[in-house]
LOBA-272554 format. One record per residue: residue in one letter; x, y, z of N, C-alpha, C, O, CB in turn. Coordinates in nm, 4 decimals. Glycine has a CB too. Layout:
<pts>
(pt "A" (X Y Z) (X Y Z) (X Y Z) (X Y Z) (X Y Z)) ...
</pts>
This chain:
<pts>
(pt "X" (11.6933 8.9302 9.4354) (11.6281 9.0415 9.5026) (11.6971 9.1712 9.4637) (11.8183 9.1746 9.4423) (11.6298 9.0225 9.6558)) (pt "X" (11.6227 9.2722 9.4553) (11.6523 9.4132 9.4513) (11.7081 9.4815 9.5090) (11.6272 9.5737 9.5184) (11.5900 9.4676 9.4518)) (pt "X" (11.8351 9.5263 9.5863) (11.8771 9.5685 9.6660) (11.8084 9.6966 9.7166) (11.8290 9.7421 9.8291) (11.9853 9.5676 9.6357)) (pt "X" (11.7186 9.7564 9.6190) (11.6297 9.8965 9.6420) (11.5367 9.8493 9.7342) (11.4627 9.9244 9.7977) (11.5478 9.9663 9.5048)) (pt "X" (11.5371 9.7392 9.7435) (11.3335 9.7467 9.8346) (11.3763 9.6092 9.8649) (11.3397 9.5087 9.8039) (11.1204 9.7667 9.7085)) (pt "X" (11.4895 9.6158 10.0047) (11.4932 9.4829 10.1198) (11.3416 9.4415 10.1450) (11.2967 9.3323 10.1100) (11.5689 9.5320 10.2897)) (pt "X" (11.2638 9.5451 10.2126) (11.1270 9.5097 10.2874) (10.9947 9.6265 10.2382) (10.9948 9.7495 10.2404) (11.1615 9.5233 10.4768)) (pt "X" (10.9069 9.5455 10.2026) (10.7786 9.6198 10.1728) (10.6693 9.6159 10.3077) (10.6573 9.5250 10.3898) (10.7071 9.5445 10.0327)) (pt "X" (10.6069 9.7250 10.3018) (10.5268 9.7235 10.4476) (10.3581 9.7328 10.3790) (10.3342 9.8009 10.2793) (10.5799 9.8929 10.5735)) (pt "X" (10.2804 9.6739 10.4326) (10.1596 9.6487 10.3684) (10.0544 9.7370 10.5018) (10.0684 9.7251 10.6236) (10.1345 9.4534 10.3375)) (pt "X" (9.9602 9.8163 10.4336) (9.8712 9.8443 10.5272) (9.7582 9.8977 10.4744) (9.7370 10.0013 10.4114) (9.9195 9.9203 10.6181)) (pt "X" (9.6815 9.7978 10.5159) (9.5392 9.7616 10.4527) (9.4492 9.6495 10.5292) (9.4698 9.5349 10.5690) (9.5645 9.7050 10.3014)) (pt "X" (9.4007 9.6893 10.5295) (9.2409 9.6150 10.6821) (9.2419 9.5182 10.5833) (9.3178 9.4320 10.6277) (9.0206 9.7163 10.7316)) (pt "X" (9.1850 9.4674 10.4297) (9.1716 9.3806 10.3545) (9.2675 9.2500 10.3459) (9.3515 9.2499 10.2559) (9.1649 9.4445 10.2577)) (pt "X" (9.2615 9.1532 10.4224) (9.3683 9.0043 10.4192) (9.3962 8.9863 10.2279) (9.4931 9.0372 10.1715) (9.2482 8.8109 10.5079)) (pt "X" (9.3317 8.9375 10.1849) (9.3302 8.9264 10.0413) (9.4091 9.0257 9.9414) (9.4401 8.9876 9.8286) (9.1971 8.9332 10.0094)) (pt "X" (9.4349 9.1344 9.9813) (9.5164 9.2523 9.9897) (9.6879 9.1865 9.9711) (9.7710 9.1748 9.8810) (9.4795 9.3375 10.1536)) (pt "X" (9.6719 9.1471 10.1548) (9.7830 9.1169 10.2347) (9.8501 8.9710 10.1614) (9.9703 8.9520 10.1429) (9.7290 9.0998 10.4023)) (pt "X" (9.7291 8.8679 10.1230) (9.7967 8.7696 10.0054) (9.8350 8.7821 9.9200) (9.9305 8.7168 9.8781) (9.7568 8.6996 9.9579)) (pt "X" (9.7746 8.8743 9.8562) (9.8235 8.9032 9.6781) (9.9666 8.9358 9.6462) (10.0432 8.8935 9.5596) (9.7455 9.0413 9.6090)) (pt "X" (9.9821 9.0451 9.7654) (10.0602 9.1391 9.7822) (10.1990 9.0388 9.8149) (10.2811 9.0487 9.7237) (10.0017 9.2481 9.8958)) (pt "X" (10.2199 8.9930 9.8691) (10.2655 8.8851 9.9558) (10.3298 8.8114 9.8565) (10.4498 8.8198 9.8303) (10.1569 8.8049 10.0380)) (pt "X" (10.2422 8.7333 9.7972) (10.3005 8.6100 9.6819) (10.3664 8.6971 9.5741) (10.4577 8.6512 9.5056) (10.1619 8.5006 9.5976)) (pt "X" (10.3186 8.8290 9.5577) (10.3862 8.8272 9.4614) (10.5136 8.9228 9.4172) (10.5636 8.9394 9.3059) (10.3016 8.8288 9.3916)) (pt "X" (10.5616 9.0026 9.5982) (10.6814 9.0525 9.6423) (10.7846 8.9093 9.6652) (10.9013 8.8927 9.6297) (10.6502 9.1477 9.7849)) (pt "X" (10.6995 8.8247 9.7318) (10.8023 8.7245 9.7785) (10.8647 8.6908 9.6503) (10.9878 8.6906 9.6476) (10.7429 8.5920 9.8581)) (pt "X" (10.7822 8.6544 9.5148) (10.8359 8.5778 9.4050) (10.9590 8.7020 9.3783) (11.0663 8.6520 9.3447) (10.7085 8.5375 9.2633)) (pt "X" (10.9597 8.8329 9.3865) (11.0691 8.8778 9.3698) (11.1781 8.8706 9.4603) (11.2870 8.9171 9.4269) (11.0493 8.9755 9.3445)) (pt "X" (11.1601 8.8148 9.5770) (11.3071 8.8076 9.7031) (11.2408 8.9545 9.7680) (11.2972 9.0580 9.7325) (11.5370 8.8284 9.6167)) (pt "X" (11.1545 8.9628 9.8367) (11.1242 9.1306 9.8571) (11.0610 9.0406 9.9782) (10.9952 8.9418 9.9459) (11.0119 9.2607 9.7257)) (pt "X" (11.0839 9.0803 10.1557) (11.0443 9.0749 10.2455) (10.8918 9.1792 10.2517) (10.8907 9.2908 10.1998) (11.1590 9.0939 10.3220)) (pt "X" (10.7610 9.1155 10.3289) (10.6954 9.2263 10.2820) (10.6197 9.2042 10.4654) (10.6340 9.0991 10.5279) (10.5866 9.2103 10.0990)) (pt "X" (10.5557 9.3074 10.5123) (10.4989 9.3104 10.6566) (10.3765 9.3683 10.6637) (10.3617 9.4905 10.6658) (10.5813 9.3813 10.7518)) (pt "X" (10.2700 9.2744 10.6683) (10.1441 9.3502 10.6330) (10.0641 9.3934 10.7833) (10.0796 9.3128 10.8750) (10.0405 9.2432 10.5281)) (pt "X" (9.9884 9.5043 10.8085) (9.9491 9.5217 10.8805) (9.8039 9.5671 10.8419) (9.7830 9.6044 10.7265) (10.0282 9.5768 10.9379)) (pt "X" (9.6819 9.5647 10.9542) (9.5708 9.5824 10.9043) (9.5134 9.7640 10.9407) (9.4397 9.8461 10.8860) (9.4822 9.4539 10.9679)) (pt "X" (9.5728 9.7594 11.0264) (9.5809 9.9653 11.0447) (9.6869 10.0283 11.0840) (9.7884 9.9862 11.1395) (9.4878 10.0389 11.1581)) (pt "X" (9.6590 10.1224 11.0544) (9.8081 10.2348 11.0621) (9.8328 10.2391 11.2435) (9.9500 10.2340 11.2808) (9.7608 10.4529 10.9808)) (pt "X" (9.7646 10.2448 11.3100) (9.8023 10.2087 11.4390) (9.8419 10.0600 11.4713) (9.8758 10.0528 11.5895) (9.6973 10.2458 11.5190)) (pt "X" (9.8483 9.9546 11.4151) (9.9226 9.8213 11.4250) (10.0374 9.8723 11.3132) (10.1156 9.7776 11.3220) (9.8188 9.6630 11.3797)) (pt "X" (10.0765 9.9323 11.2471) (10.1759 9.8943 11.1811) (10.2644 10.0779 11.2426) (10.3508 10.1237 11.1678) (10.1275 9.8432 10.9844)) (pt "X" (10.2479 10.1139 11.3019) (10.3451 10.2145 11.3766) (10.3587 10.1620 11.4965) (10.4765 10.1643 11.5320) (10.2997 10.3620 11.3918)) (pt "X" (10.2977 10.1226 11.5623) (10.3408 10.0485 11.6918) (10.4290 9.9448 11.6597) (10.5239 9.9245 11.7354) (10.2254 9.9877 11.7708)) (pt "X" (10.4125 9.8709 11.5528) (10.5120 9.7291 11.5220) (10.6399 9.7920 11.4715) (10.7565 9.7550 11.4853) (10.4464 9.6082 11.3897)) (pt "X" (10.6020 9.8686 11.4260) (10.7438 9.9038 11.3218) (10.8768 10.0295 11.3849) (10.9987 10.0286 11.4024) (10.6632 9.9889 11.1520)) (pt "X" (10.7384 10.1469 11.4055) (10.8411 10.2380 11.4526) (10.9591 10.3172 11.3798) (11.0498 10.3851 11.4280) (10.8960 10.1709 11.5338)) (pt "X" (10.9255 10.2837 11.2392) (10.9776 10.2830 11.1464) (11.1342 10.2285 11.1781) (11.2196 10.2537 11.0931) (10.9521 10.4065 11.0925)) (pt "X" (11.1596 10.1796 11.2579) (11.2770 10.1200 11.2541) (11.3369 9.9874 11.1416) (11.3126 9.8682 11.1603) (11.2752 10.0823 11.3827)) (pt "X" (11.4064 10.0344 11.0424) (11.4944 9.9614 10.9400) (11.6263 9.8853 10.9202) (11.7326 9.9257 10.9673) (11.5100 10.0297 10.8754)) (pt "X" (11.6165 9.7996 10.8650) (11.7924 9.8088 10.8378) (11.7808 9.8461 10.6921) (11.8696 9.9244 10.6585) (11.9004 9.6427 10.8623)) (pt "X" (11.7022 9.8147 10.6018) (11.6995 9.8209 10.4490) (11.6319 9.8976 10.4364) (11.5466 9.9232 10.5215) (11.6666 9.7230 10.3679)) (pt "X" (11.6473 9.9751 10.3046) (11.5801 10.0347 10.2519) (11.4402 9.9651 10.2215) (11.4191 9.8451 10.2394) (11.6496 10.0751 10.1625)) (pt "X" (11.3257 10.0785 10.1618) (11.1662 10.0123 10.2393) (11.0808 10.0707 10.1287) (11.1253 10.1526 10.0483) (11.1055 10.0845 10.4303)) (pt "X" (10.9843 10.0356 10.1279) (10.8410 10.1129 10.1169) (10.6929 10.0879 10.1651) (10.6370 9.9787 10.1549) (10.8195 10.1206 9.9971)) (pt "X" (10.6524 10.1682 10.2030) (10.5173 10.1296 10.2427) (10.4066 10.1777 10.1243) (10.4005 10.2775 10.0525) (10.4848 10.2006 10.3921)) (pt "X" (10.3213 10.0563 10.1396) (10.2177 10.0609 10.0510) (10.1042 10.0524 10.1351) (10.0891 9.9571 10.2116) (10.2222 9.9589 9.9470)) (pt "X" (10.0016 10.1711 10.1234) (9.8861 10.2072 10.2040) (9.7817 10.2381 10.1550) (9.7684 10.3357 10.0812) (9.9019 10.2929 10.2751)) (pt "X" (9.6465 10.1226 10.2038) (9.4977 10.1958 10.1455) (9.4647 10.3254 10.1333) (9.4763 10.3870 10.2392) (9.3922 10.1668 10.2174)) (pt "X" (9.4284 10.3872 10.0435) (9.3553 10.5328 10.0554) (9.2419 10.5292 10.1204) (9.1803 10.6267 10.0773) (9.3198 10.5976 9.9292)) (pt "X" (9.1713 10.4714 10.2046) (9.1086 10.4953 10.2751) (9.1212 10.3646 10.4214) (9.0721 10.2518 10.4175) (8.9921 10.5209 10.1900)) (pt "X" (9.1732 10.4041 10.4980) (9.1998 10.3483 10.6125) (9.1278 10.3696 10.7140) (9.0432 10.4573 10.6961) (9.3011 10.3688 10.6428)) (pt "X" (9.1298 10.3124 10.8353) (9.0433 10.3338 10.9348) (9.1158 10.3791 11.0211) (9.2372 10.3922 11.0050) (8.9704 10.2359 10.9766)) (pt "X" (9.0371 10.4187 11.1545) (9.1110 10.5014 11.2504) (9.1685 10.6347 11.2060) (9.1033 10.7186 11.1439) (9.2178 10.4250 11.2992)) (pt "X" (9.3212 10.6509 11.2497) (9.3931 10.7349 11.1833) (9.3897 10.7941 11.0797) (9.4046 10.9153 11.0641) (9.4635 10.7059 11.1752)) (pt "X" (9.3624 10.6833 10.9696) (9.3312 10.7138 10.8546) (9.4846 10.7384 10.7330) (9.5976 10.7104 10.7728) (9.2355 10.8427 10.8866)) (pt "X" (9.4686 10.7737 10.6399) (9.5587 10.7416 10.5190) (9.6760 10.8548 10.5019) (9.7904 10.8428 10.4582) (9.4636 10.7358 10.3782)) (pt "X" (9.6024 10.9750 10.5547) (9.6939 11.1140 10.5178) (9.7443 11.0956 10.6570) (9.8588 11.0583 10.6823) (9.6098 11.2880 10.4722)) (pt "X" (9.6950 11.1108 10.7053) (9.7716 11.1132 10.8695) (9.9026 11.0234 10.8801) (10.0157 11.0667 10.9022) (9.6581 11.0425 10.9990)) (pt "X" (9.8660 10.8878 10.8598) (9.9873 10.8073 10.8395) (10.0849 10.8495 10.7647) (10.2017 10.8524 10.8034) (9.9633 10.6976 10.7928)) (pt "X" (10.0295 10.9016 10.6019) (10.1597 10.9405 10.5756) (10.2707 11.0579 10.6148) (10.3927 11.0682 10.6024) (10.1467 10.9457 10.4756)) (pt "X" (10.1572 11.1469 10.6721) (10.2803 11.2671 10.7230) (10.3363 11.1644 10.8644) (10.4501 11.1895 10.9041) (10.1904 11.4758 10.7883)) (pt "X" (10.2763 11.0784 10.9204) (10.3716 11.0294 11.0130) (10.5090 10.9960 10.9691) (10.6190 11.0468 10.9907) (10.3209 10.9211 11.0688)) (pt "X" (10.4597 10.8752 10.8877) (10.5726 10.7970 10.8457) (10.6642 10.9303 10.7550) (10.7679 10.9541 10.8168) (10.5132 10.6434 10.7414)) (pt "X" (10.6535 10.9988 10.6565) (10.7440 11.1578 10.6791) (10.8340 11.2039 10.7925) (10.9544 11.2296 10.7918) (10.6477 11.2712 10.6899)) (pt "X" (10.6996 11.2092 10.9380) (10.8187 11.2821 11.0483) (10.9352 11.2002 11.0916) (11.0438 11.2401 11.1337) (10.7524 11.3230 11.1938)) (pt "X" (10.8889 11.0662 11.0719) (11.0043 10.9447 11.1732) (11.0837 10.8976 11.0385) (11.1810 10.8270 11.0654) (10.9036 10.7637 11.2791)) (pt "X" (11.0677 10.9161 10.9300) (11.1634 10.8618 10.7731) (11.1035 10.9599 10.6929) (10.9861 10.9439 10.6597) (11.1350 10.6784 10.6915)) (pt "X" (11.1599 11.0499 10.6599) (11.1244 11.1284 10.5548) (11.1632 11.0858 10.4033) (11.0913 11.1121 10.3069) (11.1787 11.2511 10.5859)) (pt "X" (11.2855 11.0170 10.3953) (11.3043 10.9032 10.3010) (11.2275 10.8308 10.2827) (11.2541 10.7669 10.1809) (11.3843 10.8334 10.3162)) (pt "X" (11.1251 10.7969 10.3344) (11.0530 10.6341 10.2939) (10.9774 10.6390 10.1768) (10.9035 10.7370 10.1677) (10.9407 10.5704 10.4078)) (pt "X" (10.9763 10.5588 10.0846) (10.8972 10.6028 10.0086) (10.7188 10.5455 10.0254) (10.6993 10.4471 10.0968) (10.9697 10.5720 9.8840)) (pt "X" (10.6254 10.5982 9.9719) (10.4878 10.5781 10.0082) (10.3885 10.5450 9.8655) (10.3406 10.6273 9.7875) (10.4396 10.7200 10.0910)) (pt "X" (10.3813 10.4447 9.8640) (10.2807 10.4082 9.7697) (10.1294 10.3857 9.8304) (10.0992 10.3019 9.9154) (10.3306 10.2809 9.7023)) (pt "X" (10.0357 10.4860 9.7629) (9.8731 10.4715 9.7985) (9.8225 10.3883 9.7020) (9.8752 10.3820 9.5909) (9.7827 10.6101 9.7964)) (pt "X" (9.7011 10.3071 9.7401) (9.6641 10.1997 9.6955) (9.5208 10.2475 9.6809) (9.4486 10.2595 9.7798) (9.6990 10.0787 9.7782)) (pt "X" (9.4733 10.2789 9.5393) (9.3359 10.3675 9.6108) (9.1874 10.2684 9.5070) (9.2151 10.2316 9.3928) (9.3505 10.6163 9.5516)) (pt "X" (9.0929 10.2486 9.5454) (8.9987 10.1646 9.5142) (8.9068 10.2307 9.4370) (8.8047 10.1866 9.3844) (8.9452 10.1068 9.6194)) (pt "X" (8.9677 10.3749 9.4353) (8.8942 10.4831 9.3276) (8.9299 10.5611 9.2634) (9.0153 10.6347 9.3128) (8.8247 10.5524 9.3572)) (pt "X" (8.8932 10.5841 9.1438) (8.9572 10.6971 9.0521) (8.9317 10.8392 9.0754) (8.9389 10.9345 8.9978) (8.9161 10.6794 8.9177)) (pt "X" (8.8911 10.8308 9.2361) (8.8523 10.9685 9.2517) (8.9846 11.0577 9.2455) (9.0782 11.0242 9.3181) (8.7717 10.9880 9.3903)) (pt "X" (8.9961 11.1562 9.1725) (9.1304 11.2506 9.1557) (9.1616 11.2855 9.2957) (9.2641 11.2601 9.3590) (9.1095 11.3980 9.0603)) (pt "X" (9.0646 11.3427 9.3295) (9.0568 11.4124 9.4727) (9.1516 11.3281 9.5932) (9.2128 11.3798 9.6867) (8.8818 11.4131 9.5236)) (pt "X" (9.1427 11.1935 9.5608) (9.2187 11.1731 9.6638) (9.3082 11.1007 9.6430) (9.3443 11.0180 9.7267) (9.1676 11.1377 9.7548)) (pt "X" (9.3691 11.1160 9.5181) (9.5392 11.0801 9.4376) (9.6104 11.2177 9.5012) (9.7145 11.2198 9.5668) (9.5462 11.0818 9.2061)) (pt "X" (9.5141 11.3489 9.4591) (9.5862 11.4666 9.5232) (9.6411 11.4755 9.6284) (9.7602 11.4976 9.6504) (9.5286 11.5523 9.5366)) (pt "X" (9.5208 11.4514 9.7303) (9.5660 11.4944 9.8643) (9.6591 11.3852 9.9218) (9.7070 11.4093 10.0326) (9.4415 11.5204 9.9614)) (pt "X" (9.6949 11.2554 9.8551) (9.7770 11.1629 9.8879) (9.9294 11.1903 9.8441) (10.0347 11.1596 9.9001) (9.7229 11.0455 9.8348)) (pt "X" (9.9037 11.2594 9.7234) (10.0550 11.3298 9.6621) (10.0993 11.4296 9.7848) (10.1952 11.4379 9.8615) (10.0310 11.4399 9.4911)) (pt "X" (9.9521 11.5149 9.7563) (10.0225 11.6787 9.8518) (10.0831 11.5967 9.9953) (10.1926 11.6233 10.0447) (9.8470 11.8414 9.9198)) (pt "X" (10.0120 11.5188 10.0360) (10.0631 11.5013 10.1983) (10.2328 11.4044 10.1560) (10.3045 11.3778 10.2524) (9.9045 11.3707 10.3249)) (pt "X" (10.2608 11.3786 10.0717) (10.3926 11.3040 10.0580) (10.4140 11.1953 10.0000) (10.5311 11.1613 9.9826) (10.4393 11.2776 10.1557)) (pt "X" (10.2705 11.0844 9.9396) (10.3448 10.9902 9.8820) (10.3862 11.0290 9.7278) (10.3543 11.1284 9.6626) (10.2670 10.8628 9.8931)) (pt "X" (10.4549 10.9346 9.6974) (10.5182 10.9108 9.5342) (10.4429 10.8914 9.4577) (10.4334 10.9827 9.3756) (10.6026 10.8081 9.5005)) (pt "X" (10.3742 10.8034 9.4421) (10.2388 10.7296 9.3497) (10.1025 10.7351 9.4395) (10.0755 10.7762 9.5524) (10.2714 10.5402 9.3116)) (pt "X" (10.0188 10.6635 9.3167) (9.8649 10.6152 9.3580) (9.8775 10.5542 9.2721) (9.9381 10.5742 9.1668) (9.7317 10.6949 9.3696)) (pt "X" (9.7894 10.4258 9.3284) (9.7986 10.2565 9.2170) (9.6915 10.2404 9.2575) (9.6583 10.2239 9.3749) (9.9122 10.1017 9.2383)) (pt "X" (9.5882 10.2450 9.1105) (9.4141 10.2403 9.1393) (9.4074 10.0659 9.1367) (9.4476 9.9842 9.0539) (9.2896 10.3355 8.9802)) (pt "X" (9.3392 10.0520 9.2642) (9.3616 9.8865 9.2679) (9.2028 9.8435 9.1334) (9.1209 9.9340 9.1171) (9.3295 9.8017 9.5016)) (pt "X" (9.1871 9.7420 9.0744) (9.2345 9.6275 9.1275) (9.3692 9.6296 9.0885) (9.3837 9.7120 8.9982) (9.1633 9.5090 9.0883)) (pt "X" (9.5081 9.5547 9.1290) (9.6122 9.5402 9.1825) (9.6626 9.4636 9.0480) (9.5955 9.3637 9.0222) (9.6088 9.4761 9.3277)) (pt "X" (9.7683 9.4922 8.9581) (9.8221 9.4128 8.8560) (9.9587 9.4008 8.8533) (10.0357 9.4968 8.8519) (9.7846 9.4546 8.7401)) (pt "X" (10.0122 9.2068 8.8522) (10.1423 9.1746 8.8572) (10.2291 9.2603 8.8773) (10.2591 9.3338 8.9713) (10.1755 9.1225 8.7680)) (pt "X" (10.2780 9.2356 8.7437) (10.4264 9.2660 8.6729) (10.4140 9.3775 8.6845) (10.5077 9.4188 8.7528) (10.4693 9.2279 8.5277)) (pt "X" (10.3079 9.5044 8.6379) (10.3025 9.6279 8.6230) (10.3215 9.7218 8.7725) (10.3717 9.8330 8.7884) (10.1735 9.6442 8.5504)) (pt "X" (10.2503 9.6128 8.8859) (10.2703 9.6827 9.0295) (10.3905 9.6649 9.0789) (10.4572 9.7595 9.1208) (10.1817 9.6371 9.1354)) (pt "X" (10.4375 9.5240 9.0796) (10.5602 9.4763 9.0615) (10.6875 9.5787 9.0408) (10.7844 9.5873 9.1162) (10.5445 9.3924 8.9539)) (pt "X" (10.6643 9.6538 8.9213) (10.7903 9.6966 8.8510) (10.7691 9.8843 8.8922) (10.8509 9.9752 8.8776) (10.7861 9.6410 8.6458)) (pt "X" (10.6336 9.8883 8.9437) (10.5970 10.0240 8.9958) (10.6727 10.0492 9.1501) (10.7340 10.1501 9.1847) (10.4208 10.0316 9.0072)) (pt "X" (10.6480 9.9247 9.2300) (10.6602 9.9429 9.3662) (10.8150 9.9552 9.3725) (10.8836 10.0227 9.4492) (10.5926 9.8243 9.4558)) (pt "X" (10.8590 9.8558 9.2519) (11.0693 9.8379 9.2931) (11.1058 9.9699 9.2488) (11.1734 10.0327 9.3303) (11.1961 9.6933 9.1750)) (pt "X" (11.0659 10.0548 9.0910) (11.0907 10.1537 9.0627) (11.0780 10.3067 9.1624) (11.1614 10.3949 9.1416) (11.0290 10.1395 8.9632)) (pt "X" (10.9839 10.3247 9.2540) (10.9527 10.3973 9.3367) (11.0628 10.3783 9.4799) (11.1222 10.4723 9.5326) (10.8057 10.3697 9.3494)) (pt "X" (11.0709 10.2276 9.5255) (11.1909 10.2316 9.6576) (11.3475 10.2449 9.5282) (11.4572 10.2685 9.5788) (11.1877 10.0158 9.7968)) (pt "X" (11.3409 10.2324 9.4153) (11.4637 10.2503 9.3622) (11.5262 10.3680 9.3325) (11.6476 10.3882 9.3347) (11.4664 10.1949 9.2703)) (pt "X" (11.4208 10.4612 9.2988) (11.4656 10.5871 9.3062) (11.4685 10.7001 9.4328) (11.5209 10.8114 9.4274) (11.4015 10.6304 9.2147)) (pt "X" (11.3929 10.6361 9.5555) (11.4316 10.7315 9.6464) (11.5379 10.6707 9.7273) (11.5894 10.7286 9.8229) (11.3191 10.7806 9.7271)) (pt "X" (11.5781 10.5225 9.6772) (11.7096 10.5140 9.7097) (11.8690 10.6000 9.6676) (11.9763 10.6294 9.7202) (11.7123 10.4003 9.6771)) (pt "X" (11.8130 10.6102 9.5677) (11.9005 10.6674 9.4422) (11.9123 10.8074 9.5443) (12.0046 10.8449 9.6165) (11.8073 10.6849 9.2484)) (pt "X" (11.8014 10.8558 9.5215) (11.8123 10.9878 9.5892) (11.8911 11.0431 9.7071) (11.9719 11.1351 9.7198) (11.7069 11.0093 9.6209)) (pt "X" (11.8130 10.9115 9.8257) (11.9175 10.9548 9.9391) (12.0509 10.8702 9.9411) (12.1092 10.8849 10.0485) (11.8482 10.9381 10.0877)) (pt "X" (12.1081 10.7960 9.8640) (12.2348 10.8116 9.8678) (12.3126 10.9143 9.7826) (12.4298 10.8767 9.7811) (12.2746 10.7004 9.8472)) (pt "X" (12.2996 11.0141 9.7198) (12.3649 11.1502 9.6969) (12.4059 11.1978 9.7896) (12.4609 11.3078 9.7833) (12.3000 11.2424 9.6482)) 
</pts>
C-alpha cells in the first residue's frame, strides 16, 4: 500500500461505480468508503481521518449536488484532495469542478491502471504538499 492514500472515499448514487472502484483500490492495499450522496457521506464521515485521503465524486450528484460538496469538504479539510468523476466531456463542468477546488476530472468510463496511478498520484502530491 501507498502510504499517500490510506483511504479513498467514493461518492456516487451508481453501485457498479462503488464495485469497480472497490476491487480495484483494494488490489492496491487502499481502504476505500463508498457512499451514494454527498449527504450520506458527510454525515458518515465528517471528514474525520487518521490517513491521508481522497475523495472521488460524480459530477453530477443529487441533492446537494457536486460543487457544493466540494467547497464543503474544502471548509472541514482544505487538504483533501478531490477527484471528479464526470460522465461527460462537457468542458463546462471540468471548469467549474476545478474553480470550486478539485485537482482533476476523470471522464468516466473508468480505466485500471491509468485511474489507478491518477487517483495515488493526486493523494501523493497533496500529501507532499502539506507536509512542507
Amino acid at each position: 500500500m501507498l502510504s499517500a492514500c490510506d483511504t479513498v472515499y467514493v461518492v456516487d448514487p451508481d453501485e457498479s461505480v462503488h464495485d469497480a472502484l472497490t476491487t480495484l483500490l483494494q488490489s492496491a492495499g487502499v481502504r476505500v468508503a463508498c457512499y451514494r450522496t454527498p449527504e450520506a457521506f458527510l454525515n458518515a464521515c465528517a471528514m474525520q481521518r487518521t490517513g491521508n485521503c481522497c475523495v472521488l465524486l460524480e459530477a453530477d450528484l443529487p441533492g446537494v449536488g457536486s460543487l457544493a460538496l466540494i467547497r464543503e469538504v474544502h471548509a472541514q479539510a482544505p487538504e483533501m484532495p478531490i477527484i471528479v468523476l464526470a460522465s461527460t466531456t462537457d468542458g463546462d463542468i471540468a471548469a467549474q469542478a476545478l474553480k470550486a477546488g478539485a485537482l482533476d476530472v476523470i471522464e468516466k468510463p473508468l480505466f485500471g491502471a491509468h485511474l489507478l496511478d491518477r487517483i495515488l498520484g493526486v493523494a501523493a502530491n497533496a500529501h507532499y504538499a502539506t507536509s512542507l
